[in-house]
C-alpha positions in Angstrom: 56.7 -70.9 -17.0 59.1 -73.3 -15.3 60.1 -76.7 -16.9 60.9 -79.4 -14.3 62.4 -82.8 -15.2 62.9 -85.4 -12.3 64.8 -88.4 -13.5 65.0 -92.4 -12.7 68.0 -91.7 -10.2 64.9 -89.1 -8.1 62.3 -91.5 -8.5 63.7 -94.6 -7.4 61.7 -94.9 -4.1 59.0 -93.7 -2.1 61.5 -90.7 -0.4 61.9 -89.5 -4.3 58.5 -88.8 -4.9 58.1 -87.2 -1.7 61.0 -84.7 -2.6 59.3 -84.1 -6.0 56.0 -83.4 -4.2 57.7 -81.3 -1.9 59.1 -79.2 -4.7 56.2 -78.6 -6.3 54.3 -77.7 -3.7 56.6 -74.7 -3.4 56.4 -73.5 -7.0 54.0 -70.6 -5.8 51.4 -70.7 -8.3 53.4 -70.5 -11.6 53.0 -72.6 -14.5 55.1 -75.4 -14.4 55.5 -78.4 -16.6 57.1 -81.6 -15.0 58.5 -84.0 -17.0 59.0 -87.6 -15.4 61.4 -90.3 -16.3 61.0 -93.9 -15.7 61.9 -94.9 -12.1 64.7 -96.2 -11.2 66.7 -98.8 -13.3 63.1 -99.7 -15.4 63.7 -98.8 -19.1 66.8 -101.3 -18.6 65.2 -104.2 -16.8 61.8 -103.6 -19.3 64.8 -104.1 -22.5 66.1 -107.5 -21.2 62.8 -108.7 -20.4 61.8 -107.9 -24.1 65.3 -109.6 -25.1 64.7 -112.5 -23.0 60.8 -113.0 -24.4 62.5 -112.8 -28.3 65.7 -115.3 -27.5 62.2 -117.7 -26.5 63.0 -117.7 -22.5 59.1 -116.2 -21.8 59.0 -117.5 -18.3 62.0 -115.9 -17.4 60.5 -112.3 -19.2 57.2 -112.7 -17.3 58.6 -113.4 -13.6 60.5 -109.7 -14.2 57.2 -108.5 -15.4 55.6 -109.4 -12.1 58.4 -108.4 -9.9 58.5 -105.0 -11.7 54.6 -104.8 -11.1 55.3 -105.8 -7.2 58.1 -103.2 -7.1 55.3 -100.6 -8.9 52.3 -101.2 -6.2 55.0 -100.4 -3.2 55.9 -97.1 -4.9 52.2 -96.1 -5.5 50.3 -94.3 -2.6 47.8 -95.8 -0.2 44.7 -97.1 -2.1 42.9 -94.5 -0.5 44.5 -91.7 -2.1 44.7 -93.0 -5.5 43.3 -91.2 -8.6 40.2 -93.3 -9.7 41.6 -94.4 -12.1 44.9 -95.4 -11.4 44.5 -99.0 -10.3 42.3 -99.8 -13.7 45.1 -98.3 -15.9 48.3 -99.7 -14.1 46.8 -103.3 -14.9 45.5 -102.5 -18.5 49.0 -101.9 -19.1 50.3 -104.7 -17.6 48.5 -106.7 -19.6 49.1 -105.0 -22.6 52.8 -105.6 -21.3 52.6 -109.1 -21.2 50.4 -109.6 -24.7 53.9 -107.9 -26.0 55.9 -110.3 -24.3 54.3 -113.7 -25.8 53.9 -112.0 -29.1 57.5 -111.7 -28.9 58.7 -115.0 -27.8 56.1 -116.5 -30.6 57.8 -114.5 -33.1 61.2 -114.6 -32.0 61.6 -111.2 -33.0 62.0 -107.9 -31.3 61.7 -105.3 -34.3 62.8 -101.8 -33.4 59.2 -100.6 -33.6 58.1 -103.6 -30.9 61.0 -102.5 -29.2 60.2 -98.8 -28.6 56.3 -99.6 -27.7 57.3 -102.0 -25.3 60.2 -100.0 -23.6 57.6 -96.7 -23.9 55.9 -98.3 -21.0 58.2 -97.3 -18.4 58.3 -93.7 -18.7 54.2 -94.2 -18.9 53.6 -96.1 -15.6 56.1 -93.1 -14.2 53.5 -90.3 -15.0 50.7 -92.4 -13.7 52.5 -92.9 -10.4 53.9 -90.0 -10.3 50.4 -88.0 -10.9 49.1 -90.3 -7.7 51.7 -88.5 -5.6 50.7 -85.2 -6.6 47.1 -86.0 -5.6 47.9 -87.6 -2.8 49.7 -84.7 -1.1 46.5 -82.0 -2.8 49.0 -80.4 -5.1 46.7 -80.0 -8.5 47.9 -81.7 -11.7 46.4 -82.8 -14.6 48.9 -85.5 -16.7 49.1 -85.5 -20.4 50.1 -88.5 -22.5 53.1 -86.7 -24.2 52.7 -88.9 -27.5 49.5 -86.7 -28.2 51.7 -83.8 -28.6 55.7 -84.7 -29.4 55.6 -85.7 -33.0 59.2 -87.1 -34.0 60.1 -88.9 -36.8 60.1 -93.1 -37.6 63.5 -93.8 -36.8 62.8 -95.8 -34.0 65.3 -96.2 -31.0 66.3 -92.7 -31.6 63.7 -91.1 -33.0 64.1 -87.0 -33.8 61.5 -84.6 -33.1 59.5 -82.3 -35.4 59.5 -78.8 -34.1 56.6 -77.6 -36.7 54.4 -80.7 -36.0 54.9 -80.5 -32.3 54.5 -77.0 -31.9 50.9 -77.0 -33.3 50.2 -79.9 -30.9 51.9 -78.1 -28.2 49.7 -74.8 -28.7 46.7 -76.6 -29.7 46.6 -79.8 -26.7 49.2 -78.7 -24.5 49.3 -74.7 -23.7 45.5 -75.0 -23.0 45.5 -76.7 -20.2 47.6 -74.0 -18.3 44.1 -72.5 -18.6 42.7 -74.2 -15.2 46.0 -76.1 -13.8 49.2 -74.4 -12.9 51.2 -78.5 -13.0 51.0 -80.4 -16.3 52.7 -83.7 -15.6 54.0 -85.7 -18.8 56.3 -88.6 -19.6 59.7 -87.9 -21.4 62.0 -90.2 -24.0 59.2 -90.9 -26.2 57.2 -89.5 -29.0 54.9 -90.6 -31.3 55.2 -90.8 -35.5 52.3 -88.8 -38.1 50.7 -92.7 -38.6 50.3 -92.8 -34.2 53.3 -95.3 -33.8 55.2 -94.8 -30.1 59.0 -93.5 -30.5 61.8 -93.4 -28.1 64.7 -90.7 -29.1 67.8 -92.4 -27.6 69.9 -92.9 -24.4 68.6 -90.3 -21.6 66.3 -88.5 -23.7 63.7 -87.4 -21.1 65.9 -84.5 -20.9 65.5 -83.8 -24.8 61.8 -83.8 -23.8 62.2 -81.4 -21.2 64.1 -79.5 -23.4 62.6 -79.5 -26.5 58.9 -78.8 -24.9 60.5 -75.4 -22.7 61.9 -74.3 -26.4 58.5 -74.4 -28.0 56.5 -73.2 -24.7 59.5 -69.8 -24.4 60.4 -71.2 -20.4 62.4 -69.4 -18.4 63.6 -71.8 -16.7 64.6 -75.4 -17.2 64.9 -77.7 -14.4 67.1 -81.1 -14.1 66.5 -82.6 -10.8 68.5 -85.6 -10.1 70.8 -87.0 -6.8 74.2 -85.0 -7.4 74.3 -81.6 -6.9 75.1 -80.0 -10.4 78.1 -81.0 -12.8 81.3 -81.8 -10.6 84.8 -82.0 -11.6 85.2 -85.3 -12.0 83.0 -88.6 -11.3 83.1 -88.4 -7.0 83.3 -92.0 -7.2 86.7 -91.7 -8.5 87.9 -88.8 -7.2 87.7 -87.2 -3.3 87.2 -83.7 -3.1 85.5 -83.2 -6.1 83.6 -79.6 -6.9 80.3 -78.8 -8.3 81.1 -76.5 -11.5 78.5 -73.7 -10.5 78.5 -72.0 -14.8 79.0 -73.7 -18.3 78.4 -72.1 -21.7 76.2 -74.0 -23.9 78.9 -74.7 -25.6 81.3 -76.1 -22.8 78.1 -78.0 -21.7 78.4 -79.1 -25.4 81.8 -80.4 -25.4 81.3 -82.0 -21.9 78.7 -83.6 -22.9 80.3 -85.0 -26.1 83.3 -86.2 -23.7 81.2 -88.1 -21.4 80.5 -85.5 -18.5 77.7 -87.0 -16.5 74.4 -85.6 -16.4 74.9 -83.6 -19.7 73.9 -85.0 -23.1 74.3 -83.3 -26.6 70.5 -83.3 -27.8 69.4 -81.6 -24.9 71.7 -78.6 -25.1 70.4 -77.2 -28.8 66.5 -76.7 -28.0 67.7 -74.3 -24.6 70.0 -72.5 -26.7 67.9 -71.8 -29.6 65.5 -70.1 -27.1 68.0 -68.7 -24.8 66.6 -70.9 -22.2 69.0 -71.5 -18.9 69.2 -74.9 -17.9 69.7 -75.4 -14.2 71.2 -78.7 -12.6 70.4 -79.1 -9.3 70.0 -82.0 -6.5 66.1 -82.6 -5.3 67.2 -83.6 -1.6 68.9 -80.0 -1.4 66.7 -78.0 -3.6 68.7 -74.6 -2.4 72.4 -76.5 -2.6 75.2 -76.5 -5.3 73.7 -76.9 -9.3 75.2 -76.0 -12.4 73.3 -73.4 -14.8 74.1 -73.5 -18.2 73.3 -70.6 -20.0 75.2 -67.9 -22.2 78.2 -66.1 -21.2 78.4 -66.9 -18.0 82.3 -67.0 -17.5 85.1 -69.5 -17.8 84.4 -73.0 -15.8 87.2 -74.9 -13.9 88.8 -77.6 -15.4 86.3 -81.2 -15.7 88.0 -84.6 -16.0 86.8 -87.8 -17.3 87.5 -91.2 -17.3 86.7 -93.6 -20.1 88.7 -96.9 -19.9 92.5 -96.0 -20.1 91.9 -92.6 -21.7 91.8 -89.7 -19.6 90.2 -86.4 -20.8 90.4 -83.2 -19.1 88.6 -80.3 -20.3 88.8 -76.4 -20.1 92.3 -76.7 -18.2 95.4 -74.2 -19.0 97.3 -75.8 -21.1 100.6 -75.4 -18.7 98.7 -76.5 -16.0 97.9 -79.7 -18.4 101.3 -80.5 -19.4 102.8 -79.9 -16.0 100.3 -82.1 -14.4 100.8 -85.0 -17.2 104.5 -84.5 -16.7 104.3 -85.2 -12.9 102.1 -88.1 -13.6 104.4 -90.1 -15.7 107.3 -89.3 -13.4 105.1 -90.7 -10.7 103.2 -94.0 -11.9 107.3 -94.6 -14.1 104.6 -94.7 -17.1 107.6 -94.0 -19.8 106.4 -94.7 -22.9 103.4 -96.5 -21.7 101.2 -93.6 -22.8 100.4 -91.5 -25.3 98.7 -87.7 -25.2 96.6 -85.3 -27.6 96.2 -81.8 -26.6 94.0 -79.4 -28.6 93.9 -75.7 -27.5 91.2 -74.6 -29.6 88.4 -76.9 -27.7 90.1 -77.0 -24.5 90.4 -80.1 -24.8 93.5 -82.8 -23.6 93.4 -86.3 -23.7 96.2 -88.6 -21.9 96.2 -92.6 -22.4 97.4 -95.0 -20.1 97.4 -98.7 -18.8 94.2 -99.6 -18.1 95.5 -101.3 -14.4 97.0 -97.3 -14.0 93.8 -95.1 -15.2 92.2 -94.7 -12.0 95.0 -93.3 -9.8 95.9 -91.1 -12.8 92.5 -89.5 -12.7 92.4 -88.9 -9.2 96.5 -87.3 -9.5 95.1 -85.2 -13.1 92.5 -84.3 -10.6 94.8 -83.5 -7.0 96.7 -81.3 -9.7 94.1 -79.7 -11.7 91.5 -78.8 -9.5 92.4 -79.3 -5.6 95.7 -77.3 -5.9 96.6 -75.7 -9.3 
């Protein structure tokens, strides 16, 4: 069984959903669970409308609402093609959506459990849409509401998951349906409590799903499709010449992801790793291109470098490599004593601060040094 996740940055248009057709309709028959974020920049622009309904500015809250709902109906396929009962359940929820929204601006509060049923709504009109693509192009899904099987607990906004509870759900609700369709579509980033109260589990947490779900169904394969081909060495916006990092350790991919390395995150790693479970980055415009797998021992990566305000981290450098590149750096930007360093060799791990004004033409010189001729 495969586990494909396609995230907001994949479905942001109506090209997106034709790449994630197009991949699926070359997964030959094998089971294959997809996991959908919401498209596009939604969760964020569904959490200020919620904040602007609870600060009492409603009109404001509902005129996104309809522009989001405007934005929704261009991405869906032609009316034709449509599921029967697509059209019926994108407006139920729009309405539920906006009962939410005056609830809130009567109140004048947005409690943490409003908060997650409200912002659950993205990743749900996602799977809808998303399942209308599949049918349009005759590749067979069925979709599955993951809050009938992902049990996590009440801490709402980052919500854990329970692997007992889930895993009865999972081979109970879930496996069974492999039974007579080879694509289960479901939403990721939220769950759903013991008492039937909707969860979210934190920052980019449709990979957790993903994650969490191949763990209990034993994949052999996990899937992260976005727009960037794997984990680079450094942010390309920043740096030229940057180079996808083709193998990381679960634990590198740990330490990356705890340093701010894009695309990684720390919950997602631990549900792979338990289960042995590769997890493969890869870009769905070039499906065969550069990606990053992240599994166990697969070798030593080339150095990554971050940026994060005025502190530069680079990771899984030499350490002479480090200190001569630092060296030439404060020679060239006459930094002096307008910095400060930490270097620790058991994590592979350096850290240089600088001016803020200076931090962007360090990274790119950490990065000429490091990685384009060390």
């Amino acid at each position: 069984m495969l586990i494909m996740k396609f995230g907001g940055s994949v479905l942001r248009d109506e090209q997106g959903f034709r790449r994630m057709t197009s991949i699926l309709g070359s997964t030959s028959g094998e089971p294959v669970l997809v996991v959908v974020s919401a498209f596009s920049t939604v969760t964020r622009d569904l959490d200020a409308m919620s904040a602007m309904a609870a600060s009492g500015n409603l009109q404001r809250a509902l005129t996104g609402l309809e522009q989001l709902q405007a934005d929704l109906t261009a991405l869906c396929p032609l009316p034709s093609s449509w599921p029967a009962d697509l059209a019926q359940t994108l407006q139920q929820c729009f309405e539920e959506m906006q009962a939410l929204l005056r609830a809130m601006s009567v109140t004048r509060q947005r409690t943490a459990r409003i908060r997650d049923r409200f912002l659950a709504y993205g990743e749900f009109l996602s799977l809808h849409v998303s399942h209308a693509h599949l049918e349009a192009a005759a590749i067979p899904a069925t979709r599955l509401d993951v809050r009938t099987v992902l049990i996590t607990d009440d801490t709402f906004g980052s919500a854990e998951p329970n692997i007992e509870k889930t895993r009865v759900h999972v081979e109970h609700d879930l496996l069974p349906l492999f039974n007579t369709h080879s694509i289960v579509i479901t939403q990721g980033f939220v769950g759903c409590t013991e008492h039937g109260d909707t969860t979210t589990m934190g920052k980019e947490s449709s990979n957790l799903t993903a994650s969490f779900l191949g763990s209990l169904l034993q994949a052999r394969e996990i899937v992260i499709w976005t727009d960037v081909e794997g984990v680079r060495s450094a942010d390309p916006t920043l740096c030229a010449n940057t180079v996808v990092r083709s193998h990381l350790t679960y634990a590198q991919a740990r330490i990356a992801a705890h340093h701010g390395v894009k695309l990684l995150y720390p919950t997602m790693i631990e549900p792979a790793e338990r289960e042995n479970i590769p997890i493969r980055i890869a870009h769905a415009e070039h499906p065969d291109g550069g990606h990053t797998i992240i599994a166990n021992d697969v070798g030593e990566t080339g150095p990554l470098i971050t940026l994060d305000g005025e502190t530069i981290t680079t990771l899984f450098a030499p350490r002479s490599a480090w200190l001569h590149a630092a060296n030439a750096i404060v020679v060239a930007l006459h930094l002096h004593d307008q910095f400060s360093v930490n270097a620790s060799s058991e994590a592979d791990v350096a850290t240089m601060t600088v001016p803020l004004a200076q931090a962007h033409v360090a990274t790119q010189l950490f990065h000429n040094h490091i990685v384009e001729r060390p």
